[in-house]
C-alpha positions as CSV (number, residue, x, y, z in Angstrom):
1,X,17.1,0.5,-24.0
2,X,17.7,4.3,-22.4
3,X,15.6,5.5,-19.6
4,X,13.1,2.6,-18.3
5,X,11.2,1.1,-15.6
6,X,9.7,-2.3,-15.0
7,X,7.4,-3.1,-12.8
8,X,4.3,-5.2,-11.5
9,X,1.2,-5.0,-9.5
10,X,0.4,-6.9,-6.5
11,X,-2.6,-9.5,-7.6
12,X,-4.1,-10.2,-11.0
13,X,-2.5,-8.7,-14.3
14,X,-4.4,-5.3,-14.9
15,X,-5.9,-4.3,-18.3
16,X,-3.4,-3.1,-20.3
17,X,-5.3,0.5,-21.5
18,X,-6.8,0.9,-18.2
19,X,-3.4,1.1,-16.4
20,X,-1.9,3.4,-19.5
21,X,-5.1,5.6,-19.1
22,X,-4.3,5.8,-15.3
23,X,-0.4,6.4,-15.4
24,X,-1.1,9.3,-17.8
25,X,-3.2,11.0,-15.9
26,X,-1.1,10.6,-12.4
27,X,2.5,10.6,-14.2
28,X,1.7,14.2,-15.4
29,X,5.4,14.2,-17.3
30,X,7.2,16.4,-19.1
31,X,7.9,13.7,-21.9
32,X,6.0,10.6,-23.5
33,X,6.1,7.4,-22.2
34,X,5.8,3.9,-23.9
35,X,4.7,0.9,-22.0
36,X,5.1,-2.3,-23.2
37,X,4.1,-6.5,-21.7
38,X,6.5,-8.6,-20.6
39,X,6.1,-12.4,-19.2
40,X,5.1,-13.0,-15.7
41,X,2.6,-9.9,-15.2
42,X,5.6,-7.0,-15.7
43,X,5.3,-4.5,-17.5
44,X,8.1,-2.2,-19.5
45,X,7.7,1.4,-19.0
46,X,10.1,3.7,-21.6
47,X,10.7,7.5,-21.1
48,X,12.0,9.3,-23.4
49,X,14.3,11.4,-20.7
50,X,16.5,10.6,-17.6
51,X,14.5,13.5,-15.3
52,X,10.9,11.7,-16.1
53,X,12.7,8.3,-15.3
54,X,13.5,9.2,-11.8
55,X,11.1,11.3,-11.0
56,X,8.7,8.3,-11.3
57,X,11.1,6.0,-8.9
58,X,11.6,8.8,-6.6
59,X,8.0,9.0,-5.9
60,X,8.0,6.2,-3.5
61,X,4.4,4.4,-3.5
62,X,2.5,3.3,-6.9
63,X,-0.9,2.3,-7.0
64,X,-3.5,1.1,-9.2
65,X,-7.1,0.1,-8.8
66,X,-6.4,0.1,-4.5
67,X,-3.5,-2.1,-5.7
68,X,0.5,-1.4,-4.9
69,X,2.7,-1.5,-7.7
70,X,6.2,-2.2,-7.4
71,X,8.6,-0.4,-9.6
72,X,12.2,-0.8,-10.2
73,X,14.9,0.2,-12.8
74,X,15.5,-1.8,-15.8
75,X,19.3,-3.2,-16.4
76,X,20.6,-5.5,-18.7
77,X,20.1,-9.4,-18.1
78,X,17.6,-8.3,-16.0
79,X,15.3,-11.7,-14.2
80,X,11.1,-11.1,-14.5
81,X,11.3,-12.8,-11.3
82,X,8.7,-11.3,-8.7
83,X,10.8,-10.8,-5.2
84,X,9.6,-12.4,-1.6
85,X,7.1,-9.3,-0.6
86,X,7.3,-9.2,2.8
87,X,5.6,-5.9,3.4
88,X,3.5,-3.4,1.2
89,X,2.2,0.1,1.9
90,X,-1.5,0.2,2.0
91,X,-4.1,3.5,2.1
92,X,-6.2,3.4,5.7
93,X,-9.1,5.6,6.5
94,X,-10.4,6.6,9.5
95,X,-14.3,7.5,9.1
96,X,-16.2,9.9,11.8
97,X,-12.5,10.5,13.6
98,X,-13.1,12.2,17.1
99,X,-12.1,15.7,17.0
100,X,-9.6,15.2,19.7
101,X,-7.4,13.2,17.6
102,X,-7.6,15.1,14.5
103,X,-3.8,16.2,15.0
104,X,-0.4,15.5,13.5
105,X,0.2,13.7,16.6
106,X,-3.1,11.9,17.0
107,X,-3.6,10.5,13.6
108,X,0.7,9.4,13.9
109,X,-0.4,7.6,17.4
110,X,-3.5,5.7,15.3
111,X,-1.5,5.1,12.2
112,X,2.0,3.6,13.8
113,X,-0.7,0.8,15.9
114,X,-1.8,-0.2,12.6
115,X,1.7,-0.4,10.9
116,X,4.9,2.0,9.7
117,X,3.6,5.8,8.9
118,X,4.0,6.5,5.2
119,X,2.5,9.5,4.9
120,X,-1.1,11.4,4.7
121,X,-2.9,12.7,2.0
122,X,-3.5,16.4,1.3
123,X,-6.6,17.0,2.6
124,X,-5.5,14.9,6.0
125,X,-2.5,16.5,6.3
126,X,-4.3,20.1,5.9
127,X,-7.5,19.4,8.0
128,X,-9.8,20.5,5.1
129,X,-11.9,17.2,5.0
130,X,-12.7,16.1,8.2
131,X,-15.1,13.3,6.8
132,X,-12.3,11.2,7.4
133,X,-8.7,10.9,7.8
134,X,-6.8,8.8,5.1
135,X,-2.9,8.1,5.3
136,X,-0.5,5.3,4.2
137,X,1.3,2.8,6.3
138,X,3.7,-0.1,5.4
139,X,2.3,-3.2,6.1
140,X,3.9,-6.7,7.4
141,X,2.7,-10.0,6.7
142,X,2.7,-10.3,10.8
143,X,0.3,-8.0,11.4
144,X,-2.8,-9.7,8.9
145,X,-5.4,-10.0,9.7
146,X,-5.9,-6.6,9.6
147,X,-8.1,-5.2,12.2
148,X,-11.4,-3.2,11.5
149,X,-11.3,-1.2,14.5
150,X,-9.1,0.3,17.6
151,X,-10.4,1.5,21.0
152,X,-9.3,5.6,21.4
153,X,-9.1,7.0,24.6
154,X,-11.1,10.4,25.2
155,X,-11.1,12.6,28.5
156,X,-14.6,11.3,29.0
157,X,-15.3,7.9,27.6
158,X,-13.6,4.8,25.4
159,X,-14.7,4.8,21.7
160,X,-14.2,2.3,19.3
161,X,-13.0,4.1,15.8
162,X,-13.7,1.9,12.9
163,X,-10.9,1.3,10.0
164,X,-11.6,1.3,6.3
165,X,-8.8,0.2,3.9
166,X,-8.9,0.9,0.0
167,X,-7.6,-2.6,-1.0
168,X,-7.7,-5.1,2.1
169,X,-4.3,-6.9,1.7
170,X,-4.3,-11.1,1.4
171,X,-0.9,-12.7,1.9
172,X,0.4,-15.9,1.5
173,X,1.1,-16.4,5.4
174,X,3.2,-19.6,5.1
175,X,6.0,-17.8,3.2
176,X,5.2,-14.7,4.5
177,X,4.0,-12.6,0.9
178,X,2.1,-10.3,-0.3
179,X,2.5,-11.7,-3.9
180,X,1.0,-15.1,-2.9
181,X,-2.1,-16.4,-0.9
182,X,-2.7,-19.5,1.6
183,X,-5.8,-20.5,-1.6
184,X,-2.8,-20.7,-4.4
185,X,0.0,-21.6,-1.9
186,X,0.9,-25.5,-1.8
187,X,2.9,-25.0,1.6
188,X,-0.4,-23.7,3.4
189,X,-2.1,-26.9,3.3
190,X,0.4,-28.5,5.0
191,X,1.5,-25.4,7.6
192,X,-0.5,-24.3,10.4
193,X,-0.8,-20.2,9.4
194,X,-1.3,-17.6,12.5
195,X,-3.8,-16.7,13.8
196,X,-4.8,-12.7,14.1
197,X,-2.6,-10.9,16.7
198,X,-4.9,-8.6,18.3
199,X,-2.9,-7.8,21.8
200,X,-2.2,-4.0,21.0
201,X,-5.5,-3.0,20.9
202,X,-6.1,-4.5,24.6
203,X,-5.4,-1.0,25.9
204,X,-7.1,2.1,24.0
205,X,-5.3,4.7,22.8
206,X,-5.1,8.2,24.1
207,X,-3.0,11.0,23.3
């Protein structure tokens, strides 16, 4: 089959020339690509060269519509069988952030209290847009719910910085997995799921 890719997105099945539409204009590749519908909401992505291939794994996160999408090299025999998704990375923003934490080091203090630092966009990472910071962290199914704010500590007072995320994360909490939720799970009827887990942000943060 030469140089492919297989992958999924977290939730429902995207449309299928709405995701192609997207991919070509993030890919940006050298070559063509083909994608193609398999069973079980995968989809079949073919390059037609080994350097497109892996660049496209070697870019790490995949998104689509605020969505993750997991992708993963084709081999032969392969099973369409979505894994036990544990964790995800998901895309935070930080609206209004004081100026005092507008640092490498202040937005890595915020970001590892919400879960494991990813990376920052562009404009974050620069300092050119200071609207609002926006970065990506790795999510566990422990840490849902997801809070909507944390206290920050300034020389002066305690401020309570609000948190935006660009696709709000459901998990199936019983099995712990991002692929599943407690609605279409037939174990969460019967298990007691946790409730939120709130305890770091007792003490506000300060750099």
């Amino acid at each position: 089959m030469g140089h492919c890719l297989v992958g999924f997105l977290i939730g429902r099945r995207p449309y299928f020339m709405a995701l192609k539409d997207h991919l070509l204009r993030k890919w940006q590749i050298k070559g063509e690509f083909k994608i193609s519908a398999l069973n079980h909401g995968f989809f079949l992505f073919k390059f037609n060269n080994s350097e497109d291939c892996s660049k496209i794994l070697e870019m790490g996160t995949h998104s689509f519509g605020g969505r993750p999408q997991i992708l993963q090299r084709w081999y032969l025999d392969m099973p369409l069988i979505k894994p036990n998704l544990a964790s995800i990375p998901v895309w935070v923003r930080l609206p209004d952030l004081h100026l005092q934490f507008w640092t490498q080091r202040g937005i890595r203090k915020i970001d590892s209290g919400i879960g494991k630092p990813l990376y920052m966009d562009t404009s974050t990472a620069e300092g050119s847009r200071l609207l609002y910071a926006r970065f990506c962290v790795e999510i566990d199914v422990d840490a849902l719910p997801l809070p909507d704010s944390i206290d920050l500590q300034t020389p002066s007072e305690t401020i309570t910085q609000q948190i935006e995320y660009d696709q709000r994360p459901s998990a199936c909490l019983c099995c712990r997995d991002f692929s599943l939720t407690n609605a279409n799970c037939p174990k969460s009827n019967t298990q007691q799921t946790k409730k939120p887990n709130q305890e770091w942000k007792k003490t506000p943060l300060s750099l």
